[in-house]
VMD Tcl script that draws the C-alpha trace (Angstrom):
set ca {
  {-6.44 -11.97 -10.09}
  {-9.73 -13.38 -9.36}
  {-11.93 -13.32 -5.96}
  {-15.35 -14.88 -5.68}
  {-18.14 -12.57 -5.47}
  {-19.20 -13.36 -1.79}
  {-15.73 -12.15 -0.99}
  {-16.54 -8.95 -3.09}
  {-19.67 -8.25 -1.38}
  {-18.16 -8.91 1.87}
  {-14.91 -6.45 1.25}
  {-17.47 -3.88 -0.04}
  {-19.48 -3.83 3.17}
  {-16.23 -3.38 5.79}
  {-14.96 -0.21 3.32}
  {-18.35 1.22 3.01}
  {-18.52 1.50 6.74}
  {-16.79 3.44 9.68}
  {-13.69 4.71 8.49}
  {-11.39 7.69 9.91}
  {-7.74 8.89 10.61}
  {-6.38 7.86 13.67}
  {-2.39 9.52 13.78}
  {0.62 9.91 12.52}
  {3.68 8.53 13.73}
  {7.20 10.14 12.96}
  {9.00 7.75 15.01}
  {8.39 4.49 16.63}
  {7.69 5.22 19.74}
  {4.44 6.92 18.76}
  {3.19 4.01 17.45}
  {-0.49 3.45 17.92}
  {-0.68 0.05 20.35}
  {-0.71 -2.70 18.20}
  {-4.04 -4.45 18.87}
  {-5.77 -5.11 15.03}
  {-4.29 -6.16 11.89}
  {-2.31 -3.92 9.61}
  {-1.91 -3.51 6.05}
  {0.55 -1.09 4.72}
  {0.86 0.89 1.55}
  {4.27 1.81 0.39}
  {5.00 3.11 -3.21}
  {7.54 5.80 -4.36}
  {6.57 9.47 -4.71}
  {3.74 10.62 -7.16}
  {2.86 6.62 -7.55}
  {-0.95 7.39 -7.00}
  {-0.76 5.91 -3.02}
  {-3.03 8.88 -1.71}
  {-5.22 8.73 -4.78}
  {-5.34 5.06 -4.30}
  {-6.49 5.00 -0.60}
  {-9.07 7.39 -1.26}
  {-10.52 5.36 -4.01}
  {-10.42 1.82 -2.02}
  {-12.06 3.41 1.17}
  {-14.54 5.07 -1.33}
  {-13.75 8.66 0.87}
  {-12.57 11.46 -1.84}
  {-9.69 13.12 0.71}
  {-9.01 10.37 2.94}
  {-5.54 10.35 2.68}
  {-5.07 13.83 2.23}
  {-6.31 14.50 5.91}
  {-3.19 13.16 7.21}
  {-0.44 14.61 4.69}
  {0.30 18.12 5.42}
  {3.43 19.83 5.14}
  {6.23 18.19 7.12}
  {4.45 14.88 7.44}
  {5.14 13.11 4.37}
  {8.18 11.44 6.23}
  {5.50 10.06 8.85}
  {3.66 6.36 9.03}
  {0.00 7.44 8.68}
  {-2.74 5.37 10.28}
  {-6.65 4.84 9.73}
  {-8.92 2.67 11.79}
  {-11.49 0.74 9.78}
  {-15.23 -0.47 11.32}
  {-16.83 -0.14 14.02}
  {-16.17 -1.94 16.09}
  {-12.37 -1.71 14.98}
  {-11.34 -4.41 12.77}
  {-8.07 -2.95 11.18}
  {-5.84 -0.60 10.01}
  {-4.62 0.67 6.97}
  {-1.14 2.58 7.65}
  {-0.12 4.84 4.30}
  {3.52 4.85 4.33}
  {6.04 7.98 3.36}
  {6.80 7.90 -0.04}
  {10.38 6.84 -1.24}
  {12.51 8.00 -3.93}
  {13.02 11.50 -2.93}
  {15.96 11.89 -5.90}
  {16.41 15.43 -4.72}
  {15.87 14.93 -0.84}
  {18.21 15.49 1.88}
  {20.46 12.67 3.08}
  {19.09 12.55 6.32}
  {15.49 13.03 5.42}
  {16.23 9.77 3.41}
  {18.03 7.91 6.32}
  {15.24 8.34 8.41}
  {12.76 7.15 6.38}
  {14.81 4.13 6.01}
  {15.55 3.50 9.95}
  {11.44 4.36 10.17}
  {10.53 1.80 7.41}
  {12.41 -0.59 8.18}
  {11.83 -0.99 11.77}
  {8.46 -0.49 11.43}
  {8.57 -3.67 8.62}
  {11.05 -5.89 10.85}
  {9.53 -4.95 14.35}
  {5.37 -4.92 13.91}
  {3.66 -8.24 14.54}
  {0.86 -6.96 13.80}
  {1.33 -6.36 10.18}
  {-0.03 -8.90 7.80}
  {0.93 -7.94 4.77}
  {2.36 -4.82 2.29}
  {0.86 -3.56 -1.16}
  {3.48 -1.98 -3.18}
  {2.47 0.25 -5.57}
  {3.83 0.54 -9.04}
  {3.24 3.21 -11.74}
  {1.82 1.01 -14.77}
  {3.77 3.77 -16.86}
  {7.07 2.27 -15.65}
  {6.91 -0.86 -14.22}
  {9.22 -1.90 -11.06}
  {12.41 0.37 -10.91}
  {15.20 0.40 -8.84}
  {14.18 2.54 -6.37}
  {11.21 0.09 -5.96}
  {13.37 -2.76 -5.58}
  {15.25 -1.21 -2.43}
  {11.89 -1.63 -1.03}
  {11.30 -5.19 -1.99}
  {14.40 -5.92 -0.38}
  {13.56 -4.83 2.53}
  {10.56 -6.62 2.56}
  {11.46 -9.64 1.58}
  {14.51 -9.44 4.35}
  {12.13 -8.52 7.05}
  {9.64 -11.17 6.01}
  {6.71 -9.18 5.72}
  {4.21 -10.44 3.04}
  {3.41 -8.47 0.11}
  {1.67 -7.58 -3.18}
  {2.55 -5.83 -5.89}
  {-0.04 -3.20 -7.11}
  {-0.27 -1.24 -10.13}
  {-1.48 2.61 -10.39}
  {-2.77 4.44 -13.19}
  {-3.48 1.30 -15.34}
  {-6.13 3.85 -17.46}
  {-3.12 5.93 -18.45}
  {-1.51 2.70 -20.14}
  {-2.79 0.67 -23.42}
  {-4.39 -2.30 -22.41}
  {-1.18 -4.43 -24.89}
  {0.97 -2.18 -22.85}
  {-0.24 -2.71 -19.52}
  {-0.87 -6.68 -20.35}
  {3.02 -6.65 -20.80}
  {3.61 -4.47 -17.43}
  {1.61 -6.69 -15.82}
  {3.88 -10.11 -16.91}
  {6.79 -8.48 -16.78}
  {6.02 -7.41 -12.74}
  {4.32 -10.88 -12.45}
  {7.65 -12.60 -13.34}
  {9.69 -10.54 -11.04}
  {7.31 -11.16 -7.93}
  {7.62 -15.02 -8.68}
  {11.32 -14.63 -7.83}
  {10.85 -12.70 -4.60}
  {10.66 -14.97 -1.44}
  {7.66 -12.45 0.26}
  {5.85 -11.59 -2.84}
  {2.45 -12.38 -3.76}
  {2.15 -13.88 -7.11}
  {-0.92 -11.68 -8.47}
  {-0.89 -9.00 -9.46}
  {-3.67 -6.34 -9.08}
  {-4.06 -3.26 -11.51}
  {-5.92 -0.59 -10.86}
  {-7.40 2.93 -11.68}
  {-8.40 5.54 -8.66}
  {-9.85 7.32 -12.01}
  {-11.76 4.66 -13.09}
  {-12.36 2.22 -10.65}
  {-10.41 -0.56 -12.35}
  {-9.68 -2.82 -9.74}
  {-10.72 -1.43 -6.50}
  {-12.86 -4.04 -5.38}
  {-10.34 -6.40 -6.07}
  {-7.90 -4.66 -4.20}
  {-10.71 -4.67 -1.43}
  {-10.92 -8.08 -1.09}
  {-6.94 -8.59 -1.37}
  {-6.98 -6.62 1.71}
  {-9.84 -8.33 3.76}
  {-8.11 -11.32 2.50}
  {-4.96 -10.47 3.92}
  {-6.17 -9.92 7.20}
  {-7.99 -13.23 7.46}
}
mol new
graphics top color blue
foreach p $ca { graphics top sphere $p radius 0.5 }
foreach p [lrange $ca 0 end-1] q [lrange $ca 1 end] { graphics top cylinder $p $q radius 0.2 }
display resetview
């Protein structure tokens, strides 16, 4: 995935500016009004999404403001410039394989009406560990997305972790999946929060997203 370097520079600027937590919303109705653009993150649990969001907005706990006991199940939501220009919303994990059922039913009824019901959204990165690849779990969550019609990305974490012939072949093998999916982006992105790989392309795929 390539993006010219004006676009670069200009996604480097709106993340090195104003950037703060906003709320968190365990249910719909405390929603923040919908009046900028959204992007969401949405990966399974332990992909790197926290790590991730810290890197992009350059901020080393970011994310971690927002994520305290009891709130992972919660839609998380940061303003970004000044004025605003957008939001980034960091969404619960999924795949809780030893959660309670209804811990995982509301984070489905949460998810998914948040996907299906927010104008405002523009598009979705999904992260997936480069150590893996897509699993089932993550493609509960592409279905959704690609039922709801929300636009999307596929993103992979922890590409440093990964040889570079073993993350080339992650990265077809997720390429040729997304090229079936009737929402999905056909880059791919990979990235390091360790090592930077990626981040300002990721930047720009967001400022691109938003228009």
């Amino acid at each position: 995935m390539t993006f010219d370097d004006d676009r670069i520079e200009a996604a480097r600027k709106v993340f090195a500016g104003p950037i703060e937590f906003l709320k968190s919303a365990p249910a719909l109705s405390f929603l923040p009004d919908a009046i900028v653009p959204e992007v969401a993150f949405a990966g399974r649990s332990n992909v790197g999404k926290s790590s991730l969001i810290n890197a992009l907005t350059g901020r080393k706990a970011l994310a971690r403001t927002s994520v305290t006991p009891g709130r992972t199940q919660e839609l998380n939501f940061f303003d970004i410039g000044s004025p605003l220009s957008f939001r980034l919303v960091d969404m619960p994990g999924y795949g809780f394989a030893k959660a309670p059922k209804d811990m995982v039913k509301k984070w489905r009824f949460l998810v998914n009406d948040y996907l299906r019901g927010r104008q405002q959204l523009k598009r979705a990165l999904v992260l997936i560990d480069s150590r893996h690849g897509i699993k089932d779990v993550d493609r509960e969550i592409l279905e959704m997305l690609d039922k709801a019609a929300v636009s999307y990305r596929l993103v992979l974490t922890k590409a440093d972790k990964v040889k570079a012939t073993d993350l080339a072949a992650v990265i077809e093998r997720t390429a040729e999946e997304a090229r079936k999916r009737p929402a999905a982006h056909p880059d791919i992105i990979a990235t390091s929060s360790e090592g930077g790989l990626g981040i300002p392309e990721l930047r720009a795929a967001v400022t691109e997203a938003i228009g």
